[in-house]
C-alpha positions as CSV (number, residue, x, y, z in Angstrom):
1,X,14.9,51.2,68.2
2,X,13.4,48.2,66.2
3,X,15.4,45.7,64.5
4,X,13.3,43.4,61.5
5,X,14.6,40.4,59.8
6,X,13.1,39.7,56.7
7,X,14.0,36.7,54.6
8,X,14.5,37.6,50.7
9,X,14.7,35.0,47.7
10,X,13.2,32.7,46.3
11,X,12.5,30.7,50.3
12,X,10.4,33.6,51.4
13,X,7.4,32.0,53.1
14,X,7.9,28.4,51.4
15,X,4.9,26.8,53.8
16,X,2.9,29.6,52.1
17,X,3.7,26.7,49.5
18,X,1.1,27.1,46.0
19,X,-0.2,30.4,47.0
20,X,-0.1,33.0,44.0
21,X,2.5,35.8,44.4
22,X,4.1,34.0,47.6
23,X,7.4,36.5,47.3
24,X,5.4,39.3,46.4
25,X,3.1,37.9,49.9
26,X,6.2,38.1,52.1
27,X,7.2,41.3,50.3
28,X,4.1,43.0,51.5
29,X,4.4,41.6,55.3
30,X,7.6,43.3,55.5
31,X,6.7,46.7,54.7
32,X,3.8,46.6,56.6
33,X,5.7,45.3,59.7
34,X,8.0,48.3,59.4
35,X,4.8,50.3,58.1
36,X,3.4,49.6,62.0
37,X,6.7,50.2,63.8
38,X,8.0,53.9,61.9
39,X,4.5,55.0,63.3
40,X,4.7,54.2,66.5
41,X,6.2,57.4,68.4
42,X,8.6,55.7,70.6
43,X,10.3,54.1,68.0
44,X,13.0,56.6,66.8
45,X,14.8,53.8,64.1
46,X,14.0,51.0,62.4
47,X,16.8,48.3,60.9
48,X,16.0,45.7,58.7
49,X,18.4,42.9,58.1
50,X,17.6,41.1,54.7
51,X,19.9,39.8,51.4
52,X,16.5,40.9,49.0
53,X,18.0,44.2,46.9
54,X,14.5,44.7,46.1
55,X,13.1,45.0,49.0
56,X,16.0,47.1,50.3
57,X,15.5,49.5,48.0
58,X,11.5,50.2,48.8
59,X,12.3,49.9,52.6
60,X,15.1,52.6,52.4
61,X,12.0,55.1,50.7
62,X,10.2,54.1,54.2
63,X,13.2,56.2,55.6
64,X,15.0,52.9,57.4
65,X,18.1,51.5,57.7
66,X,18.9,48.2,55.5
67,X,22.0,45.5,56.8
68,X,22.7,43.2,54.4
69,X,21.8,39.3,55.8
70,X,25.6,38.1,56.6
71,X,26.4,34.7,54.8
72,X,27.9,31.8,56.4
73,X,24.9,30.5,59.0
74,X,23.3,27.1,59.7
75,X,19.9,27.2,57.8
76,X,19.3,26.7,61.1
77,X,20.3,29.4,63.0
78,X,20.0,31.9,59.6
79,X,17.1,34.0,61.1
80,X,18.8,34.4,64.4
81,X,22.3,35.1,62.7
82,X,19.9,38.0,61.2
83,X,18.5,39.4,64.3
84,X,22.3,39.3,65.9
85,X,23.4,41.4,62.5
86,X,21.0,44.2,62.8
87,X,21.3,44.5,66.7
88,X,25.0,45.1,66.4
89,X,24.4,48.0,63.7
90,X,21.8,49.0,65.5
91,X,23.8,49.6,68.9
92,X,26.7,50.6,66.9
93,X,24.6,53.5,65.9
94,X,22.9,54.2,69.0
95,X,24.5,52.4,71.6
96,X,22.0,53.1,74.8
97,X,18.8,52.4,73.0
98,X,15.8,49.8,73.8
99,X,15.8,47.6,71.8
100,X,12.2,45.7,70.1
101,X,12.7,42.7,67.6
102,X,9.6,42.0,65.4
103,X,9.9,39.4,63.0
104,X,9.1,40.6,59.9
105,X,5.3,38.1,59.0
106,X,3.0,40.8,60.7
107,X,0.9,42.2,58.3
108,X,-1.7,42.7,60.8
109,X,0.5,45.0,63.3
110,X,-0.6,48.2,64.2
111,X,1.6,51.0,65.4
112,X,-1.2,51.5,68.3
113,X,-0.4,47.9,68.8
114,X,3.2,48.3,69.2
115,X,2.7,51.1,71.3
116,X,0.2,49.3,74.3
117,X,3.8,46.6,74.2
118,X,6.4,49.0,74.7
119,X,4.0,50.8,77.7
120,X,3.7,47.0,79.2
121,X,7.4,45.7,79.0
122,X,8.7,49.0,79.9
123,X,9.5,47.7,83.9
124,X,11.2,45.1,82.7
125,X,14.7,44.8,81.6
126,X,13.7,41.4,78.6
127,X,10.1,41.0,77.8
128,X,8.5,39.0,74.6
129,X,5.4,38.5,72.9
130,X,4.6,35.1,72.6
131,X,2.9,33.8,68.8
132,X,-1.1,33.2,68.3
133,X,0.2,29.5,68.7
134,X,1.7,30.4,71.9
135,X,4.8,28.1,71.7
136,X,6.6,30.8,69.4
137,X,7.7,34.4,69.7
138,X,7.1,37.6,67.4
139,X,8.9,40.1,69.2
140,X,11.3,40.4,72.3
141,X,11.6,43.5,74.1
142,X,14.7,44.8,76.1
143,X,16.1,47.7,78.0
144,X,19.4,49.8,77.1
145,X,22.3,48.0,77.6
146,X,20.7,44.4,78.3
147,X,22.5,42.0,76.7
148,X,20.3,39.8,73.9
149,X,20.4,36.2,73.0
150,X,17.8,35.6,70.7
151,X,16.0,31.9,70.0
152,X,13.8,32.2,67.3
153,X,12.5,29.4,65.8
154,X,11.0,25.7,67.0
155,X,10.1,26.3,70.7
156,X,11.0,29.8,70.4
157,X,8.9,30.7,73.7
158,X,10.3,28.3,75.8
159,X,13.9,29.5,75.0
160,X,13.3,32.6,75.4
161,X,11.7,33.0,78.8
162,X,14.5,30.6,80.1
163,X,17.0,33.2,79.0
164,X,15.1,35.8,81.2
165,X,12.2,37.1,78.7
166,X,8.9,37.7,80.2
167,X,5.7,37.5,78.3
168,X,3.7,40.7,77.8
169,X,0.1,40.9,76.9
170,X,-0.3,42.0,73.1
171,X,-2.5,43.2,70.9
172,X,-3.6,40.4,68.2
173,X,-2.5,41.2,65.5
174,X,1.3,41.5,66.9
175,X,0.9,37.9,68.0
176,X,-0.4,36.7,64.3
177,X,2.7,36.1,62.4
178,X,2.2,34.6,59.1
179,X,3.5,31.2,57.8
180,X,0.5,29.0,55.9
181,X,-2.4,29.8,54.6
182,X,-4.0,29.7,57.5
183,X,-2.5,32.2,59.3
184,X,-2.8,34.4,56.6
185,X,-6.7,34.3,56.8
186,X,-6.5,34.7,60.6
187,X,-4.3,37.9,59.5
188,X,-6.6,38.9,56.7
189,X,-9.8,38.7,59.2
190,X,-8.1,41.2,62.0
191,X,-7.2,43.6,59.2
192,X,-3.6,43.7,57.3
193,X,-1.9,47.1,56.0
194,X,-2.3,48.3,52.7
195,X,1.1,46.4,51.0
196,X,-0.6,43.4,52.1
197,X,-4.0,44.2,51.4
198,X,-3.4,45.6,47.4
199,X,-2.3,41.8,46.7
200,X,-4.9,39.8,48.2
């Protein structure tokens, strides 16, 4: 089971900052995040937390579940407040499943590439994919019934391995979330999906 939080609204990708179509831009890396993870195999459900009605109604075609972003967070803590959300629907639903949580800036993801990470964290009960930057995290990994505490955000990597995450060898384009400009290049030059592709 995968669990995607996507940020809707007018603050979708603000360091994108000037670029043309910015919403549109984190749009696209959403659906081609959950593109990549509804064709991986081992990945029976996908549940994407996110206020944008939008984009809930397009990812709902894509034949996965939608949890509405809850209100009430830290700006802070708002993406992890997120991930928490769509974990507890998600084990609601299927309460002995694995669990992977992607962040949802991975236009370059592959289902392939999602597949190699689920073979490699499979012995171990947390695992996580550190960023292209290395100090962050794109996904964390866990077995049934393993409790998570996710930490995304500044220092993400260093929180999470202290809570027991172990870093797994990954596939670039898992690792290369998108944020500036920059990154999106780096994306664009490893190959994005087809959402993200028809607006650049």
């Amino acid at each position: 089971m995968a669990v995607v939080p996507v940020k809707g609204g007018t603050g979708a990708k603000s360091r994108l900052g000037a670029l043309p179509h910015r919403i549109a831009l984190a749009k696209a890396f959403a659906l081609d995040t959950v593109t990549a993870l509804r064709g991986c195999p081992s990945i029976r459900r996908v549940t994407v937390v996110t206020s944008d009605a939008g984009l809930a109604a397009r990812l709902r075609d894509l034949d996965v579940d939608v949890v509405p972003e809850p209100g009430g967070s830290s700006p802070t803590d708002s993406l992890n407040a997120a991930i928490r959300a769509g974990i507890d629907a998600t084990r609601r639903a299927e309460p002995d499943c694995g669990l992977l949580i992607a962040t949802g800036d991975l236009p370059a993801l592959t289902s392939s590439a999602v597949e190699q990470v689920l073979t490699r964290s499979a012995g171990h009960q947390r695992a996580m994919v550190p960023d292209a930057q290395g100090a962050g995290t794109t996904a964390l990994l866990t077995l049934a019934g393993v409790i998570v505490r996710p930490c995304f955000g500044p220092g993400s990597r260093a929180a999470h391995e202290a809570a027991g995450h172990r870093p797994v060898e990954a596939p670039a384009g898992m690792r290369r979330d998108v944020d500036t400009s920059a990154d999106l290049d780096a994306a664009i030059r490893l190959g994005v999906g087809p959402h993200t592709l028809a607006l650049i």
